[in-house]
C-alpha positions as CSV (number, residue, x, y, z in Angstrom):
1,X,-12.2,13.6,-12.9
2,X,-10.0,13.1,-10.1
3,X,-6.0,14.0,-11.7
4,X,-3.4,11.0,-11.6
5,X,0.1,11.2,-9.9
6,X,3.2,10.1,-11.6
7,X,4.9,7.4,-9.2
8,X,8.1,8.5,-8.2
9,X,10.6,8.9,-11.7
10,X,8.1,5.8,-13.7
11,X,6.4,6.5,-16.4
12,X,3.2,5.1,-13.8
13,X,0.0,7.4,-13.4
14,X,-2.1,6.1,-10.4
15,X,-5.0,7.5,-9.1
16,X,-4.7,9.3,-5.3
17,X,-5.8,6.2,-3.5
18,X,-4.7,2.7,-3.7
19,X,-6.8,0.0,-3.3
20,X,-5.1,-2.8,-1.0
21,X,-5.8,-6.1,-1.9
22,X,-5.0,-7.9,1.4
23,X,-8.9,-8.7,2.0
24,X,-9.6,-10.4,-1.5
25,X,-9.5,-13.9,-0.4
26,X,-9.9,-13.7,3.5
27,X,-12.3,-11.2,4.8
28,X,-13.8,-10.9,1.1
29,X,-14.6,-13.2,-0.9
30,X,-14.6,-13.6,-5.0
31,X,-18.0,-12.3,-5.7
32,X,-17.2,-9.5,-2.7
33,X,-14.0,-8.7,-4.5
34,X,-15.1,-8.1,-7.9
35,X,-17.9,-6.0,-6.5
36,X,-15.3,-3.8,-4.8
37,X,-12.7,-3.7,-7.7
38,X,-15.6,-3.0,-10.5
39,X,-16.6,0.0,-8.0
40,X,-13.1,1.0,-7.2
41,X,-12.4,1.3,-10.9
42,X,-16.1,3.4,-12.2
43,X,-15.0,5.4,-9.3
44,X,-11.4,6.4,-11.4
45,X,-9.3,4.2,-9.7
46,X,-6.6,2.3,-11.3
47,X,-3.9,1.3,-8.3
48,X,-4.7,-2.1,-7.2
49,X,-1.7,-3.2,-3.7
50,X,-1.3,-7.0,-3.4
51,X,1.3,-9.5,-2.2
52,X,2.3,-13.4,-3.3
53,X,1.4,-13.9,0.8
54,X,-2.4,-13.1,0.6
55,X,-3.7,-14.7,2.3
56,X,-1.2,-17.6,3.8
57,X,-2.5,-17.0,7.4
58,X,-5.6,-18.3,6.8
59,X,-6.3,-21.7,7.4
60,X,-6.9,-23.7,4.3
61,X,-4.8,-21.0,2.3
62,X,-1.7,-21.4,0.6
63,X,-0.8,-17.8,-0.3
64,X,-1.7,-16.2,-3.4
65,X,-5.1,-16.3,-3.3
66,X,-5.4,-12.4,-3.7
67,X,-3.3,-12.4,-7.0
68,X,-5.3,-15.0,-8.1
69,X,-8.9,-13.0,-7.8
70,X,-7.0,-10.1,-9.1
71,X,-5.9,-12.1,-12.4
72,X,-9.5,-13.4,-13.1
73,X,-11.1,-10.0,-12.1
74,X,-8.8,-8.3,-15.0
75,X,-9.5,-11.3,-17.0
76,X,-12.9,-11.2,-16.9
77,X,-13.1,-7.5,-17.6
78,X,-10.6,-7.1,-20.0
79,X,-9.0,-4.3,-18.4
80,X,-5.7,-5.4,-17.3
81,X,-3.9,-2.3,-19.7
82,X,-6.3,0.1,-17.6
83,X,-4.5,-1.0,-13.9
84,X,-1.4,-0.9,-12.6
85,X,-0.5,-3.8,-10.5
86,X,1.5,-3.7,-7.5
87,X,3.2,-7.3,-5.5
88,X,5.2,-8.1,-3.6
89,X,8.4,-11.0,-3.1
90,X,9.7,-12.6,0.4
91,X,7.1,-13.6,2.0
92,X,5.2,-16.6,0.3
93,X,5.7,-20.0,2.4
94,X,6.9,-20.9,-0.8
95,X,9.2,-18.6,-1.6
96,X,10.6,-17.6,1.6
97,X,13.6,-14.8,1.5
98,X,14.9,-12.5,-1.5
99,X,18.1,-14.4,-3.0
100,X,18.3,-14.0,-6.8
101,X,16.7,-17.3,-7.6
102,X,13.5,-16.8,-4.9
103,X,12.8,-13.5,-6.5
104,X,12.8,-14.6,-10.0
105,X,11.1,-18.1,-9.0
106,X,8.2,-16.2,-7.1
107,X,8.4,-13.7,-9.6
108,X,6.9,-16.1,-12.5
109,X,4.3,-17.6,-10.1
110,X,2.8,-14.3,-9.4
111,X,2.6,-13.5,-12.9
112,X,0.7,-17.0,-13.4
113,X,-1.8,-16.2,-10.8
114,X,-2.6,-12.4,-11.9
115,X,-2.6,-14.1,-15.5
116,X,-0.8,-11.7,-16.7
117,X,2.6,-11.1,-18.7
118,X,3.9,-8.0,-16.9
119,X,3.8,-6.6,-12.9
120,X,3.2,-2.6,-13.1
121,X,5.4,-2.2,-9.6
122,X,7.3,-5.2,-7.8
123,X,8.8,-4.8,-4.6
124,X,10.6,-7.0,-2.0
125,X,8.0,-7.2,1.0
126,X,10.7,-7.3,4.0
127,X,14.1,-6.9,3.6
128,X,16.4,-9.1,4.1
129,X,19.7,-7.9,5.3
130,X,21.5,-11.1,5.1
131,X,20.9,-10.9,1.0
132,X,23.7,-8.5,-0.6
133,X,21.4,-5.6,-2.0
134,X,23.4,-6.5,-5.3
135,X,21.9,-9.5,-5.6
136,X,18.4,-8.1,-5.2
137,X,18.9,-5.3,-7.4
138,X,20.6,-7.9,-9.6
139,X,18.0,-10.2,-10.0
140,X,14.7,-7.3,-9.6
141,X,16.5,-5.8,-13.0
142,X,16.7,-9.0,-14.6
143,X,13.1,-9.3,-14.4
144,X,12.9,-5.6,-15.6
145,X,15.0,-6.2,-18.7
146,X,12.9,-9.1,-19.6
147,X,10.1,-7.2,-19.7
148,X,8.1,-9.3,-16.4
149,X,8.1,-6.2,-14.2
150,X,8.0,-2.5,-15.3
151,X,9.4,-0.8,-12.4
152,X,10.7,-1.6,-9.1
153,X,10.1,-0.5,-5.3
154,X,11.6,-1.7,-1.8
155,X,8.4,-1.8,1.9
156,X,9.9,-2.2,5.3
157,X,14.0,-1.9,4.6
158,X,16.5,0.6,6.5
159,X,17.4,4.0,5.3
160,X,20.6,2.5,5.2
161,X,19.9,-0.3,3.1
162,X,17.8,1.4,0.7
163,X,20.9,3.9,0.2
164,X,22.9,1.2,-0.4
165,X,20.3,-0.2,-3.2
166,X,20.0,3.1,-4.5
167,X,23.4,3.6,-5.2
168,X,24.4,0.0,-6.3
169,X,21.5,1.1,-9.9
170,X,23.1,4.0,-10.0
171,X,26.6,2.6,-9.4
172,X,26.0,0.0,-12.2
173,X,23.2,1.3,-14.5
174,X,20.5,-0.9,-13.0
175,X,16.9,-0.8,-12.5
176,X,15.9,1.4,-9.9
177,X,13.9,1.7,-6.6
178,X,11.0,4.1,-7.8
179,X,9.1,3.9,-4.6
180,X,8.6,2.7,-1.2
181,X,6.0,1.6,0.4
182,X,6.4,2.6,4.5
183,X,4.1,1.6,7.6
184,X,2.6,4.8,8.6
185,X,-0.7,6.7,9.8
186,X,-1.3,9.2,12.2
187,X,-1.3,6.9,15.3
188,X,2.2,5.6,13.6
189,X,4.1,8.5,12.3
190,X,8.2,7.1,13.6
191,X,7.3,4.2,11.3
192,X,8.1,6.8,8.4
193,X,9.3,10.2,9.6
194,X,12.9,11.1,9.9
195,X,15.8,9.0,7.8
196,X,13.4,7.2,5.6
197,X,11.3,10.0,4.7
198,X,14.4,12.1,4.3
199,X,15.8,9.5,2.2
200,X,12.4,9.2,-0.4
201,X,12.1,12.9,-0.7
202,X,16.2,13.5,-1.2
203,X,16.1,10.1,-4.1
204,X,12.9,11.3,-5.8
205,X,11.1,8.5,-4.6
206,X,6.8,8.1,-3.9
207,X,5.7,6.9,-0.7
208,X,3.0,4.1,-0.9
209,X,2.0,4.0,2.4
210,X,0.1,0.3,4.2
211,X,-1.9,0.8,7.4
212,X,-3.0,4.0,5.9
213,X,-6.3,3.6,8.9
214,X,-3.9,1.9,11.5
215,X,-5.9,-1.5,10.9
216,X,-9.6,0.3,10.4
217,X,-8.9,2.4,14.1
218,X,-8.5,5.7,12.1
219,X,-12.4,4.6,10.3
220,X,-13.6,6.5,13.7
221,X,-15.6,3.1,14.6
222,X,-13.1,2.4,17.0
223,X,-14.2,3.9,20.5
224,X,-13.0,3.6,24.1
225,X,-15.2,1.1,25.4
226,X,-16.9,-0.6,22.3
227,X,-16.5,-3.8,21.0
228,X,-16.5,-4.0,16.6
229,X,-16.4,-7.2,14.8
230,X,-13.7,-7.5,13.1
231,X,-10.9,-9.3,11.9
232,X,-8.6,-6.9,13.0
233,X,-10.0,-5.7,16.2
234,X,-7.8,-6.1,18.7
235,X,-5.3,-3.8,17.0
236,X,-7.8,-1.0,16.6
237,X,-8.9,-1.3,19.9
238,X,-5.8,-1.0,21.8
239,X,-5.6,2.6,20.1
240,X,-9.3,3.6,21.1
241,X,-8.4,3.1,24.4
242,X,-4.7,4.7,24.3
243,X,-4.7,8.5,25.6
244,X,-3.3,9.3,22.3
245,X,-5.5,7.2,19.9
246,X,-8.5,9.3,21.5
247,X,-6.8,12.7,21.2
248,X,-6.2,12.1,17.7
249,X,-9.8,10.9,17.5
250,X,-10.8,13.7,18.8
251,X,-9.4,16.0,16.3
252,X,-10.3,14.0,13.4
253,X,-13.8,14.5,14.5
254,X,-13.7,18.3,14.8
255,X,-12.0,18.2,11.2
256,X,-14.7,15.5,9.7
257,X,-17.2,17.7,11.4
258,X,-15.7,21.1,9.4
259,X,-16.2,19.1,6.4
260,X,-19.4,17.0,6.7
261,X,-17.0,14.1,5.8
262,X,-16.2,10.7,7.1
263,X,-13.4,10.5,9.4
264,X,-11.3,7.9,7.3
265,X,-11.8,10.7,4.8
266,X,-10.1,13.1,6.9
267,X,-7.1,10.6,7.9
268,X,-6.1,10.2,4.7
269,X,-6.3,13.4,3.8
270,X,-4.2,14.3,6.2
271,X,-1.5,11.5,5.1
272,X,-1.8,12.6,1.3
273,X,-0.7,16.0,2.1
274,X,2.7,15.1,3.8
275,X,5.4,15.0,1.7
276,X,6.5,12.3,-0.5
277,X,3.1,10.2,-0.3
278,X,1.7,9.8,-3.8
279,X,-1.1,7.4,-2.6
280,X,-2.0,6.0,0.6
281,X,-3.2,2.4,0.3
282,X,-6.3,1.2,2.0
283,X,-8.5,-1.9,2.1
284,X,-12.3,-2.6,1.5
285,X,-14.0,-5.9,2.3
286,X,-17.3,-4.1,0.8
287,X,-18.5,-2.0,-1.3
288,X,-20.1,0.5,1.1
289,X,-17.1,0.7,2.8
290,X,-15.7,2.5,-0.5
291,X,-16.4,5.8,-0.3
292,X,-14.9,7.0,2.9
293,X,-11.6,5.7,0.7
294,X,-12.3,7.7,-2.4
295,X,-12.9,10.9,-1.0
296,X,-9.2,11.3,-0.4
297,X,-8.7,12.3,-3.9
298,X,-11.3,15.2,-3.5
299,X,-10.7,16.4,-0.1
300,X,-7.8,19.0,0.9
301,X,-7.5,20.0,4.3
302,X,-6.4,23.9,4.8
303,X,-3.1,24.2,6.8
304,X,-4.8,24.8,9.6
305,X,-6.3,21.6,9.8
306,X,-3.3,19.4,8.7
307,X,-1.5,21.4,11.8
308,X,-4.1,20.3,14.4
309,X,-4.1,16.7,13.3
310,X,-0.1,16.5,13.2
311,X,-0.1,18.6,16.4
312,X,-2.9,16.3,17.8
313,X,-0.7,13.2,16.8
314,X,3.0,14.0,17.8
């Protein structure tokens, strides 16, 4: 039995690996999605990632349409005490921004769609800089004290204005970033590594990491000169045919090799061992794609290893 982590300073245990939602109403459908969250969870997994914006880019979607599969998947199973839930608030067409009345506003429609009384982990999305960070804080702990969302977290803000929050709930007793979820892989490691990083590890706070497999590239399907069908291709491709995308290819696939293991194994590995990640987050559109993903939580690199990789990567 794979052991849990403890998020940050919540009382939230989550399993090594957390299981991004972005696909459940675009590449994946309902039927799709329940397959993959019922395997997800018999595999020990209890972190489910989502945002009020999945999927608004999709035509004939409004945003939400994730939330909404998640909601009737827990409904359906009667497991909603057994996951913890993680959204997101700024970027629904809806509810565009993070003043106090936006936040609370989208707040109360994502808890409608995950039917559901409480979010485990609510964060703001993107930051916006022209909203004071008291008002955010002001609003996110109203939410906490009314018992709608249990803890906290901040994705894509500024060292500098995720000090600033930090010391604004300490300043006045309010709720509290717990965690923080930062763009970064392998192929993306300045996304994460210097202030920010410095700042989560210093503050006590989790990393929660999205593009975890830099947008399926870091699967190892990606190669110079092939063509994959995907959604998300274009991205992955431009880093299988990047000098460094293929160097760091190249020492994921000695690694894998060492290992008989998948490469996406091996990348994530390699992101769960650097410090201040709790859980990376990575996606699924099916259920054989699952696997790969789960073996995080049972595979540690030696030092060696985790040296060639960052070496390979820098």
């Amino acid at each position: 039995m794979t052991s849990l982590r403890t998020l940050g300073s919540s009382d939230l245990e989550v399993f090594p690996l957390s299981l991004g939602g972005n696909v459940f109403g675009w590449t994946a459908d309902e039927k799709t999605s329940f397959a993959v969250l019922d395997a997800y969870t018999a595999a020990g997994g209890n972190f489910i990632d989502t945002a009020d914006v999945y999927s608004a880019w999709i035509e004939g979607n409004k945003g939400g349409e994730s939330e909404t599969i998640i909601g009737k998947w827990t409904k359906a199973r009667g497991n909603r005490a057994d996951v913890v839930i993680a959204t997101k608030v700024s970027q629904h067409p809806e509810y565009q921004g993070l003043s106090a009345a936006t936040i609370k506003a989208a707040a109360d429609a994502s808890l409608r769609r995950l039917d559901t009384d409480y979010i485990d982990l609510y964060y703001t999305h993107y930051d916006k800089p022209e909203v004071p960070v008291e008002e955010i804080i002001g609003a996110l702990d109203e939410l906490v004290r009314a018992g709608k969302v249990r803890h906290i977290a901040a994705s894509n803000i500024s060292p500098e204005r995720l000090q600033a929050s930090l010391d604004f709930s300490d300043r006045e007793g309010l709720a509290r970033y717990v965690a923080l979820q930062p763009h970064y892989n392998l192929v993306s490691r300045d996304t994460y590594e210097g202030p920010l990083q410095d700042l989560a590890a210093k503050q006590g706070l989790s990393a929660v990491p999205y593009y975890s497999l830099a947008s399926g590239f870091l699967t190892g399907k990606y190669r110079p000169g092939t063509k994959v069908d995907s959604a998300r291709a274009g991205r992955a491709q431009q880093y299988a045919d990047s000098e460094h995308g293929q160097k760091v290819l190249a020492a994921l696939d000695e690694v894998a090799a060492a290992h008989a293991a998948p490469v996406a194994t091996v990348a994530l590995a390699w992101l769960a061992a650097q410090p201040t990640i709790t859980a990376p987050i990575a996606s699924a559109r099916t259920v054989e794609q699952l696997p790969a993903l789960l073996g995080v939580a049972d595979l540690k690199l030696t030092d060696a290893e985790l040296t060639k990789l960052t070496e390979a990567s820098a």
